[in-house]
C-alpha positions in Angstrom: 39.6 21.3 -13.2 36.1 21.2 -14.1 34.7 21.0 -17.3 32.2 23.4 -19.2 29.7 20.1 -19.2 30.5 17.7 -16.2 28.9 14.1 -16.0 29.6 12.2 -12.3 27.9 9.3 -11.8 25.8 6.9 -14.7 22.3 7.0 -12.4 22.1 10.9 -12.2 20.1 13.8 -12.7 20.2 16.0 -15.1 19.9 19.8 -15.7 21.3 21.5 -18.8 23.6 19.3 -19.3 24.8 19.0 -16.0 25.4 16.0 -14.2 25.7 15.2 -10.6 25.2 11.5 -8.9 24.5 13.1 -5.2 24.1 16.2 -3.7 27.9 15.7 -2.2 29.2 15.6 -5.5 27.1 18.5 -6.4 29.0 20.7 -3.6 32.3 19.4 -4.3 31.9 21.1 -7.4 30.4 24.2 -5.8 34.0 24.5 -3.9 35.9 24.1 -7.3 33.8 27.0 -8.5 34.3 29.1 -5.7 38.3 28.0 -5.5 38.5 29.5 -8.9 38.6 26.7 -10.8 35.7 27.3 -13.2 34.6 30.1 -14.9 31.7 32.1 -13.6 29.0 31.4 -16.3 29.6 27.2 -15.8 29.7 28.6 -12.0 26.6 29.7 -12.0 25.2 26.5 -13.9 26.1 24.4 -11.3 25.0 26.4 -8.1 22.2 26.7 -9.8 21.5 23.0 -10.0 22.7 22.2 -6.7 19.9 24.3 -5.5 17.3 22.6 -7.5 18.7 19.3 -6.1 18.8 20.4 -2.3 15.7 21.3 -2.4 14.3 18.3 -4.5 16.2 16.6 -1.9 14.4 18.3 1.0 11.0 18.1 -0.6 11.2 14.3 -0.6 12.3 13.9 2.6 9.8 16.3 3.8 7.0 14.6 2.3 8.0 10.9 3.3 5.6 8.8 5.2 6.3 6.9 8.1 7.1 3.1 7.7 4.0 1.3 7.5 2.8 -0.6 10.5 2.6 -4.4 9.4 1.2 -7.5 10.5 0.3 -11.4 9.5 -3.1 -12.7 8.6 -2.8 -16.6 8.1 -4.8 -20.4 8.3 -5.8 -23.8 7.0 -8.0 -23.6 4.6 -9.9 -27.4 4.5 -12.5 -28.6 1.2 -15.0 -30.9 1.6 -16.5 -33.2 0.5 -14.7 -34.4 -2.8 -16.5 -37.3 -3.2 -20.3 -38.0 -3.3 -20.6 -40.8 -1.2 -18.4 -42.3 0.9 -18.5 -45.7 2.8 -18.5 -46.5 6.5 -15.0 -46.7 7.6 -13.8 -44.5 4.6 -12.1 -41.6 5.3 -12.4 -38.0 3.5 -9.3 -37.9 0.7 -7.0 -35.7 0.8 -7.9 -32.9 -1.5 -5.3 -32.7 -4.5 -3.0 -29.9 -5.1 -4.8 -28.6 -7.8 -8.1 -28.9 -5.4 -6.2 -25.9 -3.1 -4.9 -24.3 -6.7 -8.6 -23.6 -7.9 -9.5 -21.7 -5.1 -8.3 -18.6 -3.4 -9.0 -16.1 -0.1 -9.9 -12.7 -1.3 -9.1 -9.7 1.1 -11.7 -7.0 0.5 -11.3 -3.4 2.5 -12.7 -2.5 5.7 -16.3 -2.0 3.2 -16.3 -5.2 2.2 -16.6 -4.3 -1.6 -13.0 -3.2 -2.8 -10.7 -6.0 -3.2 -7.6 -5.2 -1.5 -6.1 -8.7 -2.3 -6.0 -12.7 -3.5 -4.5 -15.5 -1.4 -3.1 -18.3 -3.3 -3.8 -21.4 -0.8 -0.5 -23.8 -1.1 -0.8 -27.7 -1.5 -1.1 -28.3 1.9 -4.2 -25.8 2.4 -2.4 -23.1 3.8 -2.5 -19.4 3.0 -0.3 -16.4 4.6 0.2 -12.8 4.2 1.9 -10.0 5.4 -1.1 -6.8 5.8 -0.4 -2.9 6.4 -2.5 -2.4 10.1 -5.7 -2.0 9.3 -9.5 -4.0 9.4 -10.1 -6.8 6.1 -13.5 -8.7 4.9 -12.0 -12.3 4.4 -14.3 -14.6 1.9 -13.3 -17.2 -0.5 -13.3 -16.9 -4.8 -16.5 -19.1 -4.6 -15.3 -21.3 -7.5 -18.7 -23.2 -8.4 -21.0 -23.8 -5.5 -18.6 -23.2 -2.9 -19.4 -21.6 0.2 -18.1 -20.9 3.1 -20.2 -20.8 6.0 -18.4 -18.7 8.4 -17.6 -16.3 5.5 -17.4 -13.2 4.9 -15.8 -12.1 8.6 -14.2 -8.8 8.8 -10.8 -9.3 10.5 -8.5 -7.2 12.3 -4.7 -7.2 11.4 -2.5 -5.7 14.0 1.4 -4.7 14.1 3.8 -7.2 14.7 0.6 -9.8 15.2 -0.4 -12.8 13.8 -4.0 -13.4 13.0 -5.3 -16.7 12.2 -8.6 -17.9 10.8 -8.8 -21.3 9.7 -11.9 -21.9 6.5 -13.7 -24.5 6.2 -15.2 -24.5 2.2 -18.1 -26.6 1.7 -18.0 -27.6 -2.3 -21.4 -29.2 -2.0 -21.3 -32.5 -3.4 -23.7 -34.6 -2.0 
């Protein structure tokens, strides 16, 4: 037998006093109700929350959105040069992790003004990221004098694919 004030479930809603953990439980109660196990004032309590619920219920399904359509954007990012000068026979050094941590790809929108996001590049100069569907201005966080000369390019990212585009930042020591 129901009580006057019921509580079913720690994560649930709650109406009046009235608690319910799923709209199952909320109609298991509606049958002890209508079995005569409850009197028709607490009755009426809970019917009346199970309505509110079904149709909070069907207003959020109602309203969902489709699962977003994703897709990969990813590359090497390579910096250059680190040093000023370098002798004949010398080859570039290997920029240091910290070289890669200083810098990032920015994602702007399709206007090439909003940013949408920042790409850490990791030690070995690669970036990656998972994108709703949709067309991205790529460019670089610019850190001092940097440029990249291929950059900004507007990308497209498409489901399920894999778009790559490989930077080359120029930090311009000469």
């Amino acid at each position: 037998m129901c009580e006057d004030e019921c509580i079913i479930g720690s994560a649930a809603d709650k109406l009046e006093g009235v608690r319910y953990a799923s709209l199952l439980e909320g109609m298991i109660l509606a049958f002890h109700c209508l079995c005569g196990e409850m009197d028709f004032k607490s009755m009426r309590r809970h019917l009346l929350y199970l309505i509110f619920l079904a149709l909070g219920q069907l207003y959020l399904f109602a309203c969902a959105q489709s699962p977003q359509e994703f897709g990969i954007l990813k590359g090497h990012v390579t910096i250059g040069p680190l040093v000023p000068v370098l002798r004949e026979g010398e080859l570039d050094p290997t920029p240091a992790p910290e070289v890669y941590a200083a810098r990032e790809v920015v994602l702007f929108e399709r206007d090439g003004k909003t940013e949408f996001v920042h790409l850490r590049i990791d030690s070995n100069g690669d970036y990656r990221a998972e994108l709703p569907v949709g067309i991205y201005v790529v460019d670089i966080n610019h850190v001092g004098i940097d440029i990249a000369a291929d950059l900004p390019k507007e990308v497209e990212i498409t489901h399920q694919g894999v778009t790559r585009l490989d930077i080359d930042i120029d930090t311009g020591i000469r």
